[in-house]
ZADREN-390817 format. One record per residue (C-alpha): x, y, z; residue number from 1. Coordinates in pm, 1 decimal. Example, Ala and Ser with C-alpha at 12.3 -4.5 7.8 and 13.67 -1.06 7.14 Angstrom:
# ZADREN-390817
<r u="1230.0" v="-450.0" w="780.0" resi="1"/>
<r u="1367.0" v="-106.0" w="714.0" resi="2"/>
//
This chain:
# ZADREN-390817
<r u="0.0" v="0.0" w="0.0" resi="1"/>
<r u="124.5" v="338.9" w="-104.0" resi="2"/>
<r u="157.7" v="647.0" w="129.3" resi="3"/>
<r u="-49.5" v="906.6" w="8.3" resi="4"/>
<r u="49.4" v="1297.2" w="144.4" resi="5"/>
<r u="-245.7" v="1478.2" w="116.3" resi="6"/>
<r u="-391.7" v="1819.2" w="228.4" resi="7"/>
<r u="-654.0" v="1785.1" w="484.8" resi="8"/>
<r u="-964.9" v="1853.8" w="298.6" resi="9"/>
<r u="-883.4" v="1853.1" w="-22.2" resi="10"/>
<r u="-843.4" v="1564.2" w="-342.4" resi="11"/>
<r u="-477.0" v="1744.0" w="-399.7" resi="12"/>
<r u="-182.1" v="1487.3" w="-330.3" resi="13"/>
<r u="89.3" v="1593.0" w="-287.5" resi="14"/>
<r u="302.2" v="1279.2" w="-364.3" resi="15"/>
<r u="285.6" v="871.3" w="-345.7" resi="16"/>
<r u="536.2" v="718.1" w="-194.8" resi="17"/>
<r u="627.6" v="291.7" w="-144.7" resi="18"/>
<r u="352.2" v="182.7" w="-433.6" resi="19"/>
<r u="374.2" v="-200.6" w="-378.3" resi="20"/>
<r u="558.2" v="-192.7" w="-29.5" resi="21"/>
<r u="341.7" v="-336.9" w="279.8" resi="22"/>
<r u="664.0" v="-313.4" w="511.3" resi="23"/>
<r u="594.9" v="-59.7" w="759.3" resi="24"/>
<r u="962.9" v="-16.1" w="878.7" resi="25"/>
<r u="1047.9" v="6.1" w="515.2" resi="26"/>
<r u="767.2" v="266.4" w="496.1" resi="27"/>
<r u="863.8" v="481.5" w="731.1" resi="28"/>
<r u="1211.2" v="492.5" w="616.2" resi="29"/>
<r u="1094.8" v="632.1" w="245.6" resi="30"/>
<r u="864.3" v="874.8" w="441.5" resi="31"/>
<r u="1180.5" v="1031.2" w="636.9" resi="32"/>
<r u="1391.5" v="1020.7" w="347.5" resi="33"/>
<r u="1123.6" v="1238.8" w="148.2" resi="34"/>
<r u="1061.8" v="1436.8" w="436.1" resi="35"/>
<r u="1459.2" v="1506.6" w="470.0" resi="36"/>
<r u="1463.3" v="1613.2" w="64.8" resi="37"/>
<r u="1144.6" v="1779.9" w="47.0" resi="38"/>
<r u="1014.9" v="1988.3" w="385.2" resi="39"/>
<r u="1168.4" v="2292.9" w="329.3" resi="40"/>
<r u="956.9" v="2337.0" w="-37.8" resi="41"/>
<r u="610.4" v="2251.7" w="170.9" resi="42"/>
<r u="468.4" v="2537.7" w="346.3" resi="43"/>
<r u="304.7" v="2529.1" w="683.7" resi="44"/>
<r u="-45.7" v="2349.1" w="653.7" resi="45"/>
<r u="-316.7" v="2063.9" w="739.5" resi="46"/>
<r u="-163.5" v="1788.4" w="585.1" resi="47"/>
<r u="-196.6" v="1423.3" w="631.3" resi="48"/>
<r u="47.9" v="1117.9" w="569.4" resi="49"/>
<r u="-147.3" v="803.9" w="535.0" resi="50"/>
<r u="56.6" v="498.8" w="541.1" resi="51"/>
<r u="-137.2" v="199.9" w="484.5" resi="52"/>
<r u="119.4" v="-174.6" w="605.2" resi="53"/>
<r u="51.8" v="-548.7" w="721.2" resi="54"/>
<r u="168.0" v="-681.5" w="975.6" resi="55"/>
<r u="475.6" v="-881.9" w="909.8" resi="56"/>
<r u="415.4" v="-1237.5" w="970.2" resi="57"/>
<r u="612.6" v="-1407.6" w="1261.5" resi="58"/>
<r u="636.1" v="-1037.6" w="1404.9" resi="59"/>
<r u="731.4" v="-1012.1" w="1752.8" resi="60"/>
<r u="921.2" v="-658.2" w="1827.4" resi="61"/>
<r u="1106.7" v="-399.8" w="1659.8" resi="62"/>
<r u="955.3" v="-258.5" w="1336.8" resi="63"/>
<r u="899.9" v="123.5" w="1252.6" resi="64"/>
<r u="1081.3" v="412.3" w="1457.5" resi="65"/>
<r u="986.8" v="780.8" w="1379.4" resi="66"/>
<r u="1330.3" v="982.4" w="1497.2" resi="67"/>
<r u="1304.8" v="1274.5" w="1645.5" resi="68"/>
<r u="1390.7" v="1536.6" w="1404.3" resi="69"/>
<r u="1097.8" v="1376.5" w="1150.6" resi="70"/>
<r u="853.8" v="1449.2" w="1439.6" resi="71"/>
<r u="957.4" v="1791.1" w="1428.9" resi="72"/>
<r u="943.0" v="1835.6" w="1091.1" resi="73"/>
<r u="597.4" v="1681.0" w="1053.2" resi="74"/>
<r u="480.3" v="1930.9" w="1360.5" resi="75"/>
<r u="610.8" v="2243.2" w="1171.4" resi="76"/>
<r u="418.0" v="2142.3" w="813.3" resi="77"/>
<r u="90.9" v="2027.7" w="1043.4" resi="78"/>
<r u="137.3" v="1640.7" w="883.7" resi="79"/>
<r u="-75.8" v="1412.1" w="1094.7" resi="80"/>
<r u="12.4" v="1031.0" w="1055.6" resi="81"/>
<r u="-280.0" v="797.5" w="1007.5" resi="82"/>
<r u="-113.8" v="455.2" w="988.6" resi="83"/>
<r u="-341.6" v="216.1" w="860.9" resi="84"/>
<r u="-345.8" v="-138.9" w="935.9" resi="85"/>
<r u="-512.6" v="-416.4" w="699.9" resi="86"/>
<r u="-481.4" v="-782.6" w="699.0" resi="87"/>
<r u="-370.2" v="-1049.1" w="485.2" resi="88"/>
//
């Protein structure tokens, strides 16, 4: 499942990012990445990330970390982070 950035409200996306990739770690890794490149050409708004993952099979700890500094960054633009869970 893709993760769409949207603004709140609106059809407009912004961009698609992991088409194919259920992986949340994985995921969340291509969201900071883009985040990292692309924050400082996105003004301040109502945004909101929607990452859609599976749960890996045989899971039993670790998986997806947001750092720090993405937090920020998402709290400046006004991103809010659905994550959205569906099975098999």
């Amino acid at each position: 499942m893709p993760i769409y950035i949207k603004v709140e409200g609106s059809k407009e996306t912004i961009t698609i990012l992991s088409k194919g990739v259920w992986d949340l770690p994985t995921q969340i890794q291509e969201l900071e990445s883009w985040l990292f490149e692309n924050s400082l050409n996105l003004p301040s708004s109502n945004y909101i990330a929607d990452v859609g993952f599976s749960i890996r099979e045989n899971a039993c700890g670790g998986g997806a970390i947001l750092s720090p500094k993405v937090m920020s960054i998402m709290g400046k633009l006004g991103i809010k982070l659905y994550l959205s869970e569906y099975g098999e």
